[in-house]
PDBQT receptor file of N, H, CA, C and O in Angstrom, charges set to zero:
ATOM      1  N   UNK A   1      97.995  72.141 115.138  1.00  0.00    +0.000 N 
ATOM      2  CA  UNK A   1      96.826  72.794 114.564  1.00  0.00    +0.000 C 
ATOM      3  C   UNK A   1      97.233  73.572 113.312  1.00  0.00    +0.000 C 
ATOM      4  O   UNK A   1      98.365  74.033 113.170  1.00  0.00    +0.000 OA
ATOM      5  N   UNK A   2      96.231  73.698 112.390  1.00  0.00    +0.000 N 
ATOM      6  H   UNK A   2      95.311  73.324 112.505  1.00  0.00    +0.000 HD
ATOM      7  CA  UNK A   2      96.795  74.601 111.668  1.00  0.00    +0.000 C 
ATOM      8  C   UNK A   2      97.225  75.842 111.157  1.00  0.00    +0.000 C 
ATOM      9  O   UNK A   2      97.837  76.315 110.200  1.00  0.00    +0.000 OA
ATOM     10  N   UNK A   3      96.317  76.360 112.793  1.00  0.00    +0.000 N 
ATOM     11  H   UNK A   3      95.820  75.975 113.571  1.00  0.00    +0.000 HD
ATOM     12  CA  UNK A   3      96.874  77.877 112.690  1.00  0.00    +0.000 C 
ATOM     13  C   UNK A   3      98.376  78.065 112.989  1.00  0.00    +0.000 C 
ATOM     14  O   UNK A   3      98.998  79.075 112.660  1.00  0.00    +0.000 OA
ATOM     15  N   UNK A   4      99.132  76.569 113.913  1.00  0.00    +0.000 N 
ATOM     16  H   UNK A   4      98.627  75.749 114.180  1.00  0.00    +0.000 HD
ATOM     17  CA  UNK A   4     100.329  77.040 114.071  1.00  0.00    +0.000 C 
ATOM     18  C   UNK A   4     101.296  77.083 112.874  1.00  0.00    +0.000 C 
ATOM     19  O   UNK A   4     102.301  77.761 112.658  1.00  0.00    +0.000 OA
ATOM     20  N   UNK A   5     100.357  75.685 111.838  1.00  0.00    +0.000 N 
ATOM     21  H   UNK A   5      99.541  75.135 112.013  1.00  0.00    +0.000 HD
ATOM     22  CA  UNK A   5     101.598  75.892 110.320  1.00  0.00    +0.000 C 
ATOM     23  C   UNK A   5     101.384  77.252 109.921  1.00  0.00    +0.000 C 
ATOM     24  O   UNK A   5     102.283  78.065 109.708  1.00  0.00    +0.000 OA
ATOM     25  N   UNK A   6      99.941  77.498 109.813  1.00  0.00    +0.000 N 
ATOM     26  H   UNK A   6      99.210  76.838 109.985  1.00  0.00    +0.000 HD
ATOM     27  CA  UNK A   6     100.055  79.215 109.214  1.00  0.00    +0.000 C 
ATOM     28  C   UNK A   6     101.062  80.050 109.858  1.00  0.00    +0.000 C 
ATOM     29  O   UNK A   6     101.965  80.508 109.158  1.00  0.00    +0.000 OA
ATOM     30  N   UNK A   7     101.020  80.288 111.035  1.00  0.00    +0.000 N 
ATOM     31  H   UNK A   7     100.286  79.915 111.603  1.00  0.00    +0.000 HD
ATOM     32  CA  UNK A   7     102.244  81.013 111.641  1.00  0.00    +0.000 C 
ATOM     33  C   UNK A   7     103.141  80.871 111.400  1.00  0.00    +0.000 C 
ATOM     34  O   UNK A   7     103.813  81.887 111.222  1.00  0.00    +0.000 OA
ATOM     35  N   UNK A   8     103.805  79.524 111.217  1.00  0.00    +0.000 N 
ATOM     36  H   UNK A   8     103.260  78.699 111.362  1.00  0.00    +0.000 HD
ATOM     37  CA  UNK A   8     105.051  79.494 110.797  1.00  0.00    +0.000 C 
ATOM     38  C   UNK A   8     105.203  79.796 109.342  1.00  0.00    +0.000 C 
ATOM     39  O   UNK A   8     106.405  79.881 109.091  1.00  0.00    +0.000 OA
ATOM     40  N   UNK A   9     104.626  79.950 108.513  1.00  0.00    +0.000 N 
ATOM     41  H   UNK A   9     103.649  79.882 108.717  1.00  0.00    +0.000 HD
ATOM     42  CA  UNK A   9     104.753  79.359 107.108  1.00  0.00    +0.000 C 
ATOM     43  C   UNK A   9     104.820  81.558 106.915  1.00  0.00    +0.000 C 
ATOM     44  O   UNK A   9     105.699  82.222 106.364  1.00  0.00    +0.000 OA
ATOM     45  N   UNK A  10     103.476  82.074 107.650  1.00  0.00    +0.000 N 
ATOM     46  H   UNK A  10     102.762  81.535 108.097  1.00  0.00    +0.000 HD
ATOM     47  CA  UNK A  10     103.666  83.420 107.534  1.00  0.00    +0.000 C 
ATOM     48  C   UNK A  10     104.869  84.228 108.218  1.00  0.00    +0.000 C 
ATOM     49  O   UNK A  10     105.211  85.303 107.724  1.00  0.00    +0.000 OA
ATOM     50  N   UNK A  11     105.540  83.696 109.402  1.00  0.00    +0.000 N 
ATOM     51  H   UNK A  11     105.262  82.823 109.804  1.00  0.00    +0.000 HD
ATOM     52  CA  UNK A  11     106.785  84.144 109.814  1.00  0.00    +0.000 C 
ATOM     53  C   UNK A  11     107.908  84.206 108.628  1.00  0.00    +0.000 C 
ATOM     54  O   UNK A  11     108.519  85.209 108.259  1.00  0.00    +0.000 OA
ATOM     55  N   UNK A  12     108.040  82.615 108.028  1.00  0.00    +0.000 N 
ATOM     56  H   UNK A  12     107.544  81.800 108.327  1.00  0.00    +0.000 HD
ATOM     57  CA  UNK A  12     109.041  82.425 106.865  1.00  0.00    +0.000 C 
ATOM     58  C   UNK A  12     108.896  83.402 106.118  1.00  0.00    +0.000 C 
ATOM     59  O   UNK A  12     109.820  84.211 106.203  1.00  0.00    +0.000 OA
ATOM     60  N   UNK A  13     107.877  83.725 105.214  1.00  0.00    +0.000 N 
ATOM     61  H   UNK A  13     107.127  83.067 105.145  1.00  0.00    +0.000 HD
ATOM     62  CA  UNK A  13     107.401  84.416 104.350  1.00  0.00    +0.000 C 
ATOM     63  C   UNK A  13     108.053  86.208 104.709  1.00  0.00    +0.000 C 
ATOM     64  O   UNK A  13     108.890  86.732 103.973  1.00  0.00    +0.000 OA
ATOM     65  N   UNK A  14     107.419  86.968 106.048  1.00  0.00    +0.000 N 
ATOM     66  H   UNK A  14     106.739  86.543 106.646  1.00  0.00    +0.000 HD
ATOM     67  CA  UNK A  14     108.043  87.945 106.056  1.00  0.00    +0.000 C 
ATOM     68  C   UNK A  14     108.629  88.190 107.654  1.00  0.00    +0.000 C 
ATOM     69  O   UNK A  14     108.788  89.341 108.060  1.00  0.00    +0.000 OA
ATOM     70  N   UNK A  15     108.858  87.303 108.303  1.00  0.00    +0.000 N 
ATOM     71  H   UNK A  15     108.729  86.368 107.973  1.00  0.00    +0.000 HD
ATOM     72  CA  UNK A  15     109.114  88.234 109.119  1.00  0.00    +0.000 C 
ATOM     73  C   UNK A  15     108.633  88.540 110.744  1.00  0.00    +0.000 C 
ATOM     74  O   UNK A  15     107.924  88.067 111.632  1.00  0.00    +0.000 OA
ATOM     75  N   UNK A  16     109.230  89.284 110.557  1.00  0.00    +0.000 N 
ATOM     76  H   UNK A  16     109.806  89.668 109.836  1.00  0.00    +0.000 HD
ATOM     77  CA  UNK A  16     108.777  90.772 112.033  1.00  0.00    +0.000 C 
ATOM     78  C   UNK A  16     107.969  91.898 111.173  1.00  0.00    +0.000 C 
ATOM     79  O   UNK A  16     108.697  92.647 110.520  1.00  0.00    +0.000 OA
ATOM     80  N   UNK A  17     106.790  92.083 111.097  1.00  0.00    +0.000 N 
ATOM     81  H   UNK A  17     106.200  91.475 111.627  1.00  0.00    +0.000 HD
ATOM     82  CA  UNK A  17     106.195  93.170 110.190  1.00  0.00    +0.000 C 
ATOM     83  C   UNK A  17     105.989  94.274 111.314  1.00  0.00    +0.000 C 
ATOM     84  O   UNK A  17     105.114  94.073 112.156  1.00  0.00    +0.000 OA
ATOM     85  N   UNK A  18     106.803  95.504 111.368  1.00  0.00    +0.000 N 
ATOM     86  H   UNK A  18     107.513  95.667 110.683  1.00  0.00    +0.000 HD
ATOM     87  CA  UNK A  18     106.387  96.221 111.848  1.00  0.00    +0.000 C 
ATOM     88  C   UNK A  18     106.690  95.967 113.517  1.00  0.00    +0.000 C 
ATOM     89  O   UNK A  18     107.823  95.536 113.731  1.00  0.00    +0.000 OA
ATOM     90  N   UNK A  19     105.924  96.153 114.595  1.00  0.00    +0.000 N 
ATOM     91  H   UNK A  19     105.004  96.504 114.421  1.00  0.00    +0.000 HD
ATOM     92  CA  UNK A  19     106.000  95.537 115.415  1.00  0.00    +0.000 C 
ATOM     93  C   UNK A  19     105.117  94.223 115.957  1.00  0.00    +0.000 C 
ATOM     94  O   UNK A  19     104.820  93.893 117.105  1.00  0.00    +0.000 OA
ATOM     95  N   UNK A  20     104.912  93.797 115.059  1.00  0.00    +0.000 N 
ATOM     96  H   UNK A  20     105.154  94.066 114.127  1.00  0.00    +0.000 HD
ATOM     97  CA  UNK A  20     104.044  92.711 115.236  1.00  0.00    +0.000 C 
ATOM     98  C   UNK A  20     104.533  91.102 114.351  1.00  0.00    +0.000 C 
ATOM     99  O   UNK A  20     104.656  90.975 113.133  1.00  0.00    +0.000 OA
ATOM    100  N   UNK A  21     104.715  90.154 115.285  1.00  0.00    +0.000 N 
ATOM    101  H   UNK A  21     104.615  90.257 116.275  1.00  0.00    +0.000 HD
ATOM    102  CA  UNK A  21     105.573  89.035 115.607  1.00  0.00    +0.000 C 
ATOM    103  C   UNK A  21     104.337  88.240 115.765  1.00  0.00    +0.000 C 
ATOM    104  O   UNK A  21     103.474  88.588 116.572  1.00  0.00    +0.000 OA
ATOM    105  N   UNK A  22     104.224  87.250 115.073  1.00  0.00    +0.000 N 
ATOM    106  H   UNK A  22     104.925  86.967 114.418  1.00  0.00    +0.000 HD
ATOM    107  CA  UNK A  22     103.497  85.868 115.327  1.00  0.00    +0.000 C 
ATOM    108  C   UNK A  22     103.945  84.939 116.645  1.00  0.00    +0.000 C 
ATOM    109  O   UNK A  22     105.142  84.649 116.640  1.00  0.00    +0.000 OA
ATOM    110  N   UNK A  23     103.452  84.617 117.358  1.00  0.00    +0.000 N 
ATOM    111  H   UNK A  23     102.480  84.853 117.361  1.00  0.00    +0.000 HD
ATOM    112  CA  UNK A  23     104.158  83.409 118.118  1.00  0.00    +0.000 C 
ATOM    113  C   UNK A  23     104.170  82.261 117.286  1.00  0.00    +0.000 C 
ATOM    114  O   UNK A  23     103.570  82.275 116.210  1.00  0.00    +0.000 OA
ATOM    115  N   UNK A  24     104.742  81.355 117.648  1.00  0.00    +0.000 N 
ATOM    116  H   UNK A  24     105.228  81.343 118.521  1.00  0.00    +0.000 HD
ATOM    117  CA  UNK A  24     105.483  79.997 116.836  1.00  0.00    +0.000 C 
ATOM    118  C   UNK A  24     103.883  79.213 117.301  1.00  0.00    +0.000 C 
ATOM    119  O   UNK A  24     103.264  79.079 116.246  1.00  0.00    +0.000 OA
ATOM    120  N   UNK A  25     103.333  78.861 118.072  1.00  0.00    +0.000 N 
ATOM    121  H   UNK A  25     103.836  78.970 118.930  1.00  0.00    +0.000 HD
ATOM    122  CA  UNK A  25     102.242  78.351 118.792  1.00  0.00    +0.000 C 
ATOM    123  C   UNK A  25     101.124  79.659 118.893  1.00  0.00    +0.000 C 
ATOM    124  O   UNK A  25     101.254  80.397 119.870  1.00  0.00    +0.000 OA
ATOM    125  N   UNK A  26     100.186  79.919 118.046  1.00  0.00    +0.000 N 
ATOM    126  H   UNK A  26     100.080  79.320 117.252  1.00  0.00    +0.000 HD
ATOM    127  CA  UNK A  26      99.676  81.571 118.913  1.00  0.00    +0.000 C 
ATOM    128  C   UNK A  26      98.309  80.643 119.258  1.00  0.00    +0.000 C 
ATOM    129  O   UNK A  26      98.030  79.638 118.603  1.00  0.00    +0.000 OA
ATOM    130  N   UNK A  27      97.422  81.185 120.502  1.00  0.00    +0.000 N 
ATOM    131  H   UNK A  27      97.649  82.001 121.034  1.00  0.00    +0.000 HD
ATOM    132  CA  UNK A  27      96.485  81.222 119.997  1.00  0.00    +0.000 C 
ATOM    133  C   UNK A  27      95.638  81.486 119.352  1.00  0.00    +0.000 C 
ATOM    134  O   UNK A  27      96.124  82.230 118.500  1.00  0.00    +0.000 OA
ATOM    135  N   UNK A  28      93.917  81.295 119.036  1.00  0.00    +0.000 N 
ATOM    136  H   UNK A  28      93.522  80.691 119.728  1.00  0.00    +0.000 HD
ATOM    137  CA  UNK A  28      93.307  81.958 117.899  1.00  0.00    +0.000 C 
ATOM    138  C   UNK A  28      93.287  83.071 118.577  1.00  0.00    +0.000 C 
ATOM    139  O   UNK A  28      93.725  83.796 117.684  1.00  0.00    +0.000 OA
ATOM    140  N   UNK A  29      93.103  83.843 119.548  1.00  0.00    +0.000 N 
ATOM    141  H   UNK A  29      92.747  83.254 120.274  1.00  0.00    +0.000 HD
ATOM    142  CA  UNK A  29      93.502  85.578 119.488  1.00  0.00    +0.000 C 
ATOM    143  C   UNK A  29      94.361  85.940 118.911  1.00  0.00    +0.000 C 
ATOM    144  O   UNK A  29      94.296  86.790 118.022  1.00  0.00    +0.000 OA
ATOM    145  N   UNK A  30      95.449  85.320 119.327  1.00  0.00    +0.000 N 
ATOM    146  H   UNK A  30      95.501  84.629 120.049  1.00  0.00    +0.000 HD
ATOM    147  CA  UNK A  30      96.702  85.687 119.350  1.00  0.00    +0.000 C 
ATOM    148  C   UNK A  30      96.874  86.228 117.524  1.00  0.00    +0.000 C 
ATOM    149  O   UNK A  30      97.442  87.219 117.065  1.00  0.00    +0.000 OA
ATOM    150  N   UNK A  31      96.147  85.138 116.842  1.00  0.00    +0.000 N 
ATOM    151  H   UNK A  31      95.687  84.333 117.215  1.00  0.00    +0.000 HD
ATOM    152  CA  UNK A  31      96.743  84.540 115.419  1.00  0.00    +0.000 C 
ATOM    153  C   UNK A  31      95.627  85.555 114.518  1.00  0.00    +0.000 C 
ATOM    154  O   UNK A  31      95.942  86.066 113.443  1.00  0.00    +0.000 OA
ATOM    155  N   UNK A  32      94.036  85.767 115.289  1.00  0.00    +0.000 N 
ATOM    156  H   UNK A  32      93.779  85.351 116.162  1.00  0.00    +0.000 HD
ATOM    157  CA  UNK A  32      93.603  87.139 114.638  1.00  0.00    +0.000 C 
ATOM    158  C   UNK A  32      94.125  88.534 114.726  1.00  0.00    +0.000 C 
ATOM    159  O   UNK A  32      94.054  89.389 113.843  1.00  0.00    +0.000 OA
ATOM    160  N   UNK A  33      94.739  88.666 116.089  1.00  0.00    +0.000 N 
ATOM    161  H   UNK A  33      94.797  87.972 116.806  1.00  0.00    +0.000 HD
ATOM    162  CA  UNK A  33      95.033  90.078 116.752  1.00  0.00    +0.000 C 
ATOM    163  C   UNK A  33      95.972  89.965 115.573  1.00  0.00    +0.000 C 
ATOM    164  O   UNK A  33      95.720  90.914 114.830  1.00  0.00    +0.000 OA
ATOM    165  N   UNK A  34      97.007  89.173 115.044  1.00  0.00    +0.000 N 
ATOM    166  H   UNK A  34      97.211  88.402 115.647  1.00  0.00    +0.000 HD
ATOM    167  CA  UNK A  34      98.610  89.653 114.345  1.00  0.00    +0.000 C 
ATOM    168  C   UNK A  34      97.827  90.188 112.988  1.00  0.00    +0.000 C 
ATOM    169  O   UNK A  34      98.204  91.249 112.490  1.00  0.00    +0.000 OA
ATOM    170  N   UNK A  35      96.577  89.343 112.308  1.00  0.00    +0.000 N 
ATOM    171  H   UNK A  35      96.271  88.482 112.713  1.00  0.00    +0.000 HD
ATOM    172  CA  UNK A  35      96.148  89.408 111.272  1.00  0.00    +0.000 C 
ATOM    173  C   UNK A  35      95.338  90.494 110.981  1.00  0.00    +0.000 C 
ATOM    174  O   UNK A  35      95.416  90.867 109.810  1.00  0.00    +0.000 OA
ATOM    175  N   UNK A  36      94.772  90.958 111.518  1.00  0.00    +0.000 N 
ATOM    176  H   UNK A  36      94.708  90.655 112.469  1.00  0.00    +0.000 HD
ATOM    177  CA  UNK A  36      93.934  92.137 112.028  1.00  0.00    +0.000 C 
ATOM    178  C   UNK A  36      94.210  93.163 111.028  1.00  0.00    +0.000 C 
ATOM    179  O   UNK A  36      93.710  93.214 109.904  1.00  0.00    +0.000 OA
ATOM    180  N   UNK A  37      95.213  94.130 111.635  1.00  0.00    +0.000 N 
ATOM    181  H   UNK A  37      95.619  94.088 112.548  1.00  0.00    +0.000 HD
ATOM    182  CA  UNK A  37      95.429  95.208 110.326  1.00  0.00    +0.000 C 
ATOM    183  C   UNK A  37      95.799  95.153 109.489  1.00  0.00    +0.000 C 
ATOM    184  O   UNK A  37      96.292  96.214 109.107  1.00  0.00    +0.000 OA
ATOM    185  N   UNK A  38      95.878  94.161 108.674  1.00  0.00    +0.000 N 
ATOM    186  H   UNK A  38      95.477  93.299 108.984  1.00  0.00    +0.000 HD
ATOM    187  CA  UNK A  38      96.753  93.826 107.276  1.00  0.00    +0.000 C 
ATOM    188  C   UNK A  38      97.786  93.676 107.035  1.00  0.00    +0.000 C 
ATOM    189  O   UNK A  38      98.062  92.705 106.330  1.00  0.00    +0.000 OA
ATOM    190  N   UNK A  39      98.854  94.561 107.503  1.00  0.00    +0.000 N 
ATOM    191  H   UNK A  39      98.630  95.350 108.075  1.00  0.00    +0.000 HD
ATOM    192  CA  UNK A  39     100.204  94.634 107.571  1.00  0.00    +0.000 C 
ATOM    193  C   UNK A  39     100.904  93.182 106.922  1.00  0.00    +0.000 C 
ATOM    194  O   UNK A  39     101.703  93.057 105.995  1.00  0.00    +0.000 OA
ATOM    195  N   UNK A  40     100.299  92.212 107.754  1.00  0.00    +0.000 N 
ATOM    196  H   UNK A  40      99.649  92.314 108.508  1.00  0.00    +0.000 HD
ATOM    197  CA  UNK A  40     101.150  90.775 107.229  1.00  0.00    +0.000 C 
ATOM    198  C   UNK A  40     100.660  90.637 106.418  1.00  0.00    +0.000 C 
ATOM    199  O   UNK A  40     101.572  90.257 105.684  1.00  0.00    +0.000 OA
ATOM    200  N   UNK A  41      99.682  90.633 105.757  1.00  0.00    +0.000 N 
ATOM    201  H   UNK A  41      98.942  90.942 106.354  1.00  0.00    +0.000 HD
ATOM    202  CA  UNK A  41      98.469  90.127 104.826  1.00  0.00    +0.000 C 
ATOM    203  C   UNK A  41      99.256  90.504 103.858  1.00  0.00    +0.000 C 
ATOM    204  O   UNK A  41      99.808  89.651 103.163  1.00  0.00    +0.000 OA
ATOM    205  N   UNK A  42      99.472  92.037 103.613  1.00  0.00    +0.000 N 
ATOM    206  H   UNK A  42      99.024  92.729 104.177  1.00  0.00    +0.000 HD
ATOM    207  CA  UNK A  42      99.805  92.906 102.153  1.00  0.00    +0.000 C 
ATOM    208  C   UNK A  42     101.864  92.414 102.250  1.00  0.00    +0.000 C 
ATOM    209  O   UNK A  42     102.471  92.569 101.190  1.00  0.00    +0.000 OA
ATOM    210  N   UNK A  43     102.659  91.907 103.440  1.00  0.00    +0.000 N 
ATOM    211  H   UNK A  43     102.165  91.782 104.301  1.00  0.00    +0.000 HD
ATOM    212  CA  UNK A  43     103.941  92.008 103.263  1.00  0.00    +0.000 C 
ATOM    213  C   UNK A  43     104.045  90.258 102.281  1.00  0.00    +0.000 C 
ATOM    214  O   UNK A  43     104.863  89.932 101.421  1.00  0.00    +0.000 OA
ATOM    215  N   UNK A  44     103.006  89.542 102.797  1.00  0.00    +0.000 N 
ATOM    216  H   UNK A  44     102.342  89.807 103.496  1.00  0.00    +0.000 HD
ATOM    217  CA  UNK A  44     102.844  88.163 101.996  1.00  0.00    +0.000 C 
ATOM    218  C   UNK A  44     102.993  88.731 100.624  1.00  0.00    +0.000 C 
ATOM    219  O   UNK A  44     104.053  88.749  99.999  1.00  0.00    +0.000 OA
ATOM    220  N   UNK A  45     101.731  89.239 100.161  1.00  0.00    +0.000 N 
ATOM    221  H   UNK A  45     100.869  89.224 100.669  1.00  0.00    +0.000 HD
ATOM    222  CA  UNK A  45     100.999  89.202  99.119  1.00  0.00    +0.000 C 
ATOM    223  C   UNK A  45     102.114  89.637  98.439  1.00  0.00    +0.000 C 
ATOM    224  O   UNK A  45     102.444  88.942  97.478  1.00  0.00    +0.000 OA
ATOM    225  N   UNK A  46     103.000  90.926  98.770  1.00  0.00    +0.000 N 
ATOM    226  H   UNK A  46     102.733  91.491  99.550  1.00  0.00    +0.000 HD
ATOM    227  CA  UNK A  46     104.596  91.678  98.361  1.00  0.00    +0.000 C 
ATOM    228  C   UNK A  46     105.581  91.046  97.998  1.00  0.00    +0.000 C 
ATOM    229  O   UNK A  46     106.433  91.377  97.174  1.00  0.00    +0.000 OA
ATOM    230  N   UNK A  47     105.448  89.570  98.953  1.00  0.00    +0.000 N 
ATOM    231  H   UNK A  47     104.755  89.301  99.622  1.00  0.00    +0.000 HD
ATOM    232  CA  UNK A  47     106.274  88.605  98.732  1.00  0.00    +0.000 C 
ATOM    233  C   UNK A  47     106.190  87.869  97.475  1.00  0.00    +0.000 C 
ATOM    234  O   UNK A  47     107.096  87.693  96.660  1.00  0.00    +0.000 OA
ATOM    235  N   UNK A  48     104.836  87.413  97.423  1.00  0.00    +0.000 N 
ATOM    236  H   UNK A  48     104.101  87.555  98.086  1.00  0.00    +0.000 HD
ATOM    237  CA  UNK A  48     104.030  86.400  95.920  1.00  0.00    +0.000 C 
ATOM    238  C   UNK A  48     104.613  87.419  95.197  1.00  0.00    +0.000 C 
ATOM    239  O   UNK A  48     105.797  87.314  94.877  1.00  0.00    +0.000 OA
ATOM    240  N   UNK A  49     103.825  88.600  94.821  1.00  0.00    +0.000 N 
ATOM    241  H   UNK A  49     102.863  88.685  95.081  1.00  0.00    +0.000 HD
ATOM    242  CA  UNK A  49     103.954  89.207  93.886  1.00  0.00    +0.000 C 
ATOM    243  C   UNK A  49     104.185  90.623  94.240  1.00  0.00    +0.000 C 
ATOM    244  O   UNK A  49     103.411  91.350  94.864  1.00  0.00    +0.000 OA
ATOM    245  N   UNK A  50     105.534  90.972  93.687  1.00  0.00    +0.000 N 
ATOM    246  H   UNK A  50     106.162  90.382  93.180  1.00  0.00    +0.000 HD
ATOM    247  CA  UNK A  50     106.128  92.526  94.600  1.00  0.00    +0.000 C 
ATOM    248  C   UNK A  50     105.530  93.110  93.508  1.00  0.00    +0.000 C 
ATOM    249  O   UNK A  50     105.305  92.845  92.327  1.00  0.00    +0.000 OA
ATOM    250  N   UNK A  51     105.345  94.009  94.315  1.00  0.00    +0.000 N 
ATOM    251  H   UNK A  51     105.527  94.224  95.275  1.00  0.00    +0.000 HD
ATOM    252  CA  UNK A  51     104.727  95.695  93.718  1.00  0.00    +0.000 C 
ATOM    253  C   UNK A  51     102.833  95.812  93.808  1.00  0.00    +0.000 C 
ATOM    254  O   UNK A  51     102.086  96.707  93.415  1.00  0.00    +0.000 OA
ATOM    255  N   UNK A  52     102.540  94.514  94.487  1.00  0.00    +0.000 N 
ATOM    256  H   UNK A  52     103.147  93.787  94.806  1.00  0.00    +0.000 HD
ATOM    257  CA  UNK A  52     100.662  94.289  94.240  1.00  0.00    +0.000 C 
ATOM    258  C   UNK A  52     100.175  95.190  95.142  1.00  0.00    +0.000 C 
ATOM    259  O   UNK A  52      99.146  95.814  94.883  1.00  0.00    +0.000 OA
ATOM    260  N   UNK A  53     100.811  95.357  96.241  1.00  0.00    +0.000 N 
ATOM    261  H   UNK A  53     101.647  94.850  96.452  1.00  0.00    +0.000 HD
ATOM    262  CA  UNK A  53     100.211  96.427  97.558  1.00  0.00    +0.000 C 
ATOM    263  C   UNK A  53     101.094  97.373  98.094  1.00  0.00    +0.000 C 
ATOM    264  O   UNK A  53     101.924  97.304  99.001  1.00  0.00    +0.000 OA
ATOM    265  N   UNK A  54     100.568  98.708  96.973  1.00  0.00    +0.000 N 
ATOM    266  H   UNK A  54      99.894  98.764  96.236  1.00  0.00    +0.000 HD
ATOM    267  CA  UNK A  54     101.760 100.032  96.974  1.00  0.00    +0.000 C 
ATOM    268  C   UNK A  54     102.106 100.338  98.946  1.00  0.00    +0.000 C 
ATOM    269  O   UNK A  54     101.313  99.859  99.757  1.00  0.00    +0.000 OA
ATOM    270  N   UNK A  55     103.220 101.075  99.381  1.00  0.00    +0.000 N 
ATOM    271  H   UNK A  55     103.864 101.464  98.722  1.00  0.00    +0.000 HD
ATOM    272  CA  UNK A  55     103.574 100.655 100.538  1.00  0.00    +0.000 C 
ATOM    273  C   UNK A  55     103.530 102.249 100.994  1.00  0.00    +0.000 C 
ATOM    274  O   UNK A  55     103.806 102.569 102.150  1.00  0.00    +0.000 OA
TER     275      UNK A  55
């Protein structure tokens, strides 16, 4: 499915953000609950382009 490439592709990208870990397989809870507070959202975006989402 393709929420699992997203997971993986967002693991590569950063990580362990915080305490919050993607599963390799999540479900769609699983894969909103990680997405939820931003945290991964803004460590991506840090990644593309560092310095876009002051920390």
């Amino acid at each position: 499915a393709r929420r699992y490439q997203a997971a993986g592709w967002l693991k590569k990208m950063v990580g362990i953000v915080g305490s919050r870990d993607l599963p390799h397989e999540p479900s769609e809870e699983e894969f909103l609950l990680g997405l939820r507070n931003g945290l991964i959202l803004c460590n991506v975006l840090n990644k593309v382009h560092p310095g876009a989402v002051p920390k």
